[in-house]
C-alpha positions in Angstrom: 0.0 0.0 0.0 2.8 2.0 0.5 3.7 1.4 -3.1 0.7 2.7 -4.2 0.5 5.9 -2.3 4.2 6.2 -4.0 2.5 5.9 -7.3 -0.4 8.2 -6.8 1.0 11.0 -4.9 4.3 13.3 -5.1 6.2 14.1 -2.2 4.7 17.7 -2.4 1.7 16.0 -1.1 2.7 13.3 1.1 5.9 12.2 2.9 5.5 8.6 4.6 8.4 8.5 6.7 8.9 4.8 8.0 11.2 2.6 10.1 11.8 -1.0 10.3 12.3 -2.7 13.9 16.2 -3.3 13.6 15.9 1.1 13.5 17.6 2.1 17.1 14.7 4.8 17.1 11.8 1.9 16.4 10.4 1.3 19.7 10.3 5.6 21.0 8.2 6.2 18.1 6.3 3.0 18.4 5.1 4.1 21.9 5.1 7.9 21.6 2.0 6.9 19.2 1.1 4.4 21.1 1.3 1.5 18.3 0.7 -1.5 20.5 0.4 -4.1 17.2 1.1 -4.0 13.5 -0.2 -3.3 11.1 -2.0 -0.4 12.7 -3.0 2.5 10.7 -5.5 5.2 11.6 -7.5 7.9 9.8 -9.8 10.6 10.3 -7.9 11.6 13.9 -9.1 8.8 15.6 -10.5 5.8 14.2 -8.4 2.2 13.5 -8.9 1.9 10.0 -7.1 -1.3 9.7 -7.9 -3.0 7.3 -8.0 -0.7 4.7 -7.5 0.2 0.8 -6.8 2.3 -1.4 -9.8 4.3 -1.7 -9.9 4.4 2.2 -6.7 6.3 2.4 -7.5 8.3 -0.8 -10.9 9.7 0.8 -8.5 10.7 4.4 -6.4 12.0 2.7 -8.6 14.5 0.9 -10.6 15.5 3.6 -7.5 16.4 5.9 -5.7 18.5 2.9 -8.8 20.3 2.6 -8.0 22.3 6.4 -6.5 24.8 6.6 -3.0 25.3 8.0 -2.1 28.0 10.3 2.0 27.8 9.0 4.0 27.6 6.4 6.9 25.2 6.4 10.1 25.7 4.0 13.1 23.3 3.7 16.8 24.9 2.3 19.4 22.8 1.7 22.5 24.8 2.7 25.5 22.1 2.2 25.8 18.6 2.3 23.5 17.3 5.6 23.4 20.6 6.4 19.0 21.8 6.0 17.4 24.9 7.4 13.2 24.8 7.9 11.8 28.1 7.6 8.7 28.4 9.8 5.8 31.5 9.3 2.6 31.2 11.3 -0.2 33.1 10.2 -1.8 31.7 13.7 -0.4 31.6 17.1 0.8 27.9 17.8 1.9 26.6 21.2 2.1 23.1 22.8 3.1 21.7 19.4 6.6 19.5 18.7 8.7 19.6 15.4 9.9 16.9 14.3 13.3 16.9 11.6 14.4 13.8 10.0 17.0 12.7 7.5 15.4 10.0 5.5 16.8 7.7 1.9 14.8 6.1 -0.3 15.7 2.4 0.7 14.5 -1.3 -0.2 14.6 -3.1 3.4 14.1 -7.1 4.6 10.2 -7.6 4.5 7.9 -10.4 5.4 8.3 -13.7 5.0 12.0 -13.2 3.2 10.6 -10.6 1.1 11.7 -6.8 0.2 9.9 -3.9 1.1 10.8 -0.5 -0.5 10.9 2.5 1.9 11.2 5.9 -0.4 11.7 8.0 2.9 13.5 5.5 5.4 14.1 7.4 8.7 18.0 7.3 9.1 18.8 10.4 11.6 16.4 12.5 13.4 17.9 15.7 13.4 15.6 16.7 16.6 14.9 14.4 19.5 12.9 11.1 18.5 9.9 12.4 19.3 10.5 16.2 18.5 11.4 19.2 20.3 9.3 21.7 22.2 7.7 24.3 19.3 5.6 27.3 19.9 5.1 31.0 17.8 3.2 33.6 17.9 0.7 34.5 14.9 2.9 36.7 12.3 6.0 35.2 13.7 8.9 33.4 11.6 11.7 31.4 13.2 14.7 29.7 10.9 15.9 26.3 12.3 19.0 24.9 11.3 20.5 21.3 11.9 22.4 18.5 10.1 23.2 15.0 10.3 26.0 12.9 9.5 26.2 10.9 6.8 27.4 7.1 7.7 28.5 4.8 5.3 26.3 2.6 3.4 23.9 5.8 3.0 23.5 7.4 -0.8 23.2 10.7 0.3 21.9 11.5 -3.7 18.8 9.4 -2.5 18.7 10.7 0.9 16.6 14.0 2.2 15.2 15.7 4.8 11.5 16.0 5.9 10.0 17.6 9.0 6.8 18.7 10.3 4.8 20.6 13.5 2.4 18.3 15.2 0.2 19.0 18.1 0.5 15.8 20.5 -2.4 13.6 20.7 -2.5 10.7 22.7 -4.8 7.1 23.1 -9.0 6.4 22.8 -9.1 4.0 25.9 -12.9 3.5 25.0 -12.0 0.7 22.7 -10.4 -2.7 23.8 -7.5 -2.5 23.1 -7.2 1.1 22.6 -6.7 3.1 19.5 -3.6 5.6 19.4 -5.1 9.1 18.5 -3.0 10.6 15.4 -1.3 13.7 16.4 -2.3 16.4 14.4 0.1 17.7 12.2 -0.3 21.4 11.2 2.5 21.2 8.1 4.9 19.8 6.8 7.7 19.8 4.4 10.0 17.6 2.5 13.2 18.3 0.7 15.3 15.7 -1.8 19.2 16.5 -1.0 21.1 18.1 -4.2 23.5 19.9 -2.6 26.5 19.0 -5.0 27.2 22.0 -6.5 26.1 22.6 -10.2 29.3 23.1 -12.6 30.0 25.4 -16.2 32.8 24.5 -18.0 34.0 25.9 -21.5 35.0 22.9 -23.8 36.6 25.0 -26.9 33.1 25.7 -28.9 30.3 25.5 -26.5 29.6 26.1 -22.5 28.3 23.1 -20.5 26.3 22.9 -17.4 26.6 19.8 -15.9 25.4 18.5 -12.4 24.9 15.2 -9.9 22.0 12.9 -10.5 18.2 14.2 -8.7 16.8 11.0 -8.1 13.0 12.1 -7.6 13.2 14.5 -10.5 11.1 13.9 -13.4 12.3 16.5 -15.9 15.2 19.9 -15.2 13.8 23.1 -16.6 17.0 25.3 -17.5 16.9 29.1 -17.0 19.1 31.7 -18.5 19.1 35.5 -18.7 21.6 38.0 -20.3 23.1 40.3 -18.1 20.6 39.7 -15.1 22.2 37.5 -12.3 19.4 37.4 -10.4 16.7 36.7 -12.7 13.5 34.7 -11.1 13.0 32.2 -12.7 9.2 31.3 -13.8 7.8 27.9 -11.9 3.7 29.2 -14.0 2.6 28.8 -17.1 4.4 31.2 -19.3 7.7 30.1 -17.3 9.8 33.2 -17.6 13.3 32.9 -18.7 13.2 29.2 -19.2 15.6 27.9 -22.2 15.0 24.1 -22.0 13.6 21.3 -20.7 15.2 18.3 -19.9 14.0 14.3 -18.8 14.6 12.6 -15.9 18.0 11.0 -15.4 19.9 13.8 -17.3 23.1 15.7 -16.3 24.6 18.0 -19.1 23.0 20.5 -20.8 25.0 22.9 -23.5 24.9 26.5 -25.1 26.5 28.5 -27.6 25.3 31.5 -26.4 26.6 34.9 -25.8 30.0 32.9 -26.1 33.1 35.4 -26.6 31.0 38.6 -26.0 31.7 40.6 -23.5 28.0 42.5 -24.1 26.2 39.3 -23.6 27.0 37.9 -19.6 24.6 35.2 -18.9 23.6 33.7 -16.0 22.0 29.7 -15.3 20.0 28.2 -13.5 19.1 24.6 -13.1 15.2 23.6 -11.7 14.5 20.2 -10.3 10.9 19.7 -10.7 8.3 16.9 -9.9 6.0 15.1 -12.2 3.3 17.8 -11.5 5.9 20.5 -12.9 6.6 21.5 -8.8 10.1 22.9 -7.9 11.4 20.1 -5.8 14.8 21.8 -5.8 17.4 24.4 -7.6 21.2 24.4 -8.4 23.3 26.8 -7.5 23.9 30.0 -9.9 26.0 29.8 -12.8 27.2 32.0 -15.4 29.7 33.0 -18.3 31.4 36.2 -18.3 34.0 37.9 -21.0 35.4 41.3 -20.4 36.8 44.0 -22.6 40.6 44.8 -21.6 42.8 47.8 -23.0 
């Protein structure tokens, strides 16, 4: 099932963030939700909805994306295990926990000698296990910054981070046995790691932008812009200073132009975006530059 919500939903929409029991974290979140057996999977705040299909998650899902959230949650990636989440409330928020987790897209030991694929495998929390104290006041913003280490083994290309703010729930003790109560989460955010830098390189007759692998991108749009460094680069319909388009998997990209003019100094940008067409990340600037001399 997990599969399936892989298939029908981006990570712009939902971020499954799963353990196995061999994780040294597995039983502190087990009982901080109060998961007593597995499966166990709850919807609607509440109610065990165990067992369940497709359609059953589609339909809970729906109905909570329809609330409205009282923040906004941005992820920057600032170097290698190094992330920032950039936290606006439009609403006063207290009581609450946020949670920061490093997390790879992993195939793990399943059932029976079977494998079970994990596309965000917890592998560090960058808070405490079951998040750190988080309040702020309506019209507020607060950066916070932490990292992780990278161990060996891990593919940090197909690693990322993802946290969220949660308001803590608890257990229903009217049923036997109980049902853990879903702790609210108010927002959340997810962010693919990309942080090797972008690079431009001039072979003899054309520039080339080159860059690492994005394994969760489905196409890179290229920007450009002559003399304009700090061009924004247009994500709508009409996309503003886009040059190309790319598919999945690719790396290079080349130009000819403005090459050995010193009037025409342009400046690149790379776009990582989702099957929707959703910036999941961006390169680093990059440019060519020629100047006149005496």
């Amino acid at each position: 099932m997990v599969d399936q919500w892989e298939d029908a939903y981006s990570s712009n929409e939902i971020t499954w963030v799963g353990y196995t029991n061999s994780d040294p974290f597995y039983s502190s979140r087990m009982s901080y939700y109060g998961i007593t057996a597995v499966p166990t999977i709850c919807g609607n705040g509440t109610s065990d909805v165990w067992p369940c299909n497709q359609s059953t998650m589609n339909a809970d899902y729906a109905a909570h994306n329809e609330l409205p959230s009282p923040l906004s949650v941005t992820l920057i990636e600032n170097g290698i295990a190094d992330f920032t989440a950039r936290i606006v409330a439009e609403e006063a928020v207290t009581g609450a926990r946020f949670v920061m987790v490093a997390v790879e897209d992993d195939t793990v030991p399943g059932y029976g000698g079977s494998q079970t694929h994990l596309p965000f495998h917890a592998r560090a929390f960058m808070t405490a296990v079951q998040g750190d104290d988080f309040s702020l006041a309506a019209g507020a913003s607060v950066d916070i910054r932490r990292t992780f280490t990278v161990s060996p083994g891990w593919y940090y290309q197909k690693m990322g981070v993802a946290c969220w703010v949660q308001i803590a729930g608890g257990s229903d003790p009217s049923p036997s046995p109980s049902i853990p109560v879903l702790h609210q989460v108010l927002q959340s955010a997810f962010r693919p790691a990309w942080f090797q830098p972008a690079q431009s390189t001039f072979n003899g007759t054309e520039l080339q932008l080159t860059w690492t692998p994005m394994w969760e991108a489905a196409q890179f749009w290229i920007y450009g812009e002559r003399n304009e460094a700090y061009f924004s680069p247009g994500l709508a319909p009409g996309y503003a200073h886009r040059l190309a388009t790319l598919p999945a998997g690719s790396t290079l990209w080349s130009t000819t132009t403005g090459l050995s003019n010193p009037t025409d100094n342009w400046t690149y940008l790379i776009v990582a975006v989702d099957s929707d067409g959703l910036e999941i990340t961006r390169s680093n600037r990059l440019g060519e530059f020629e100047f006149e001399t005496p």
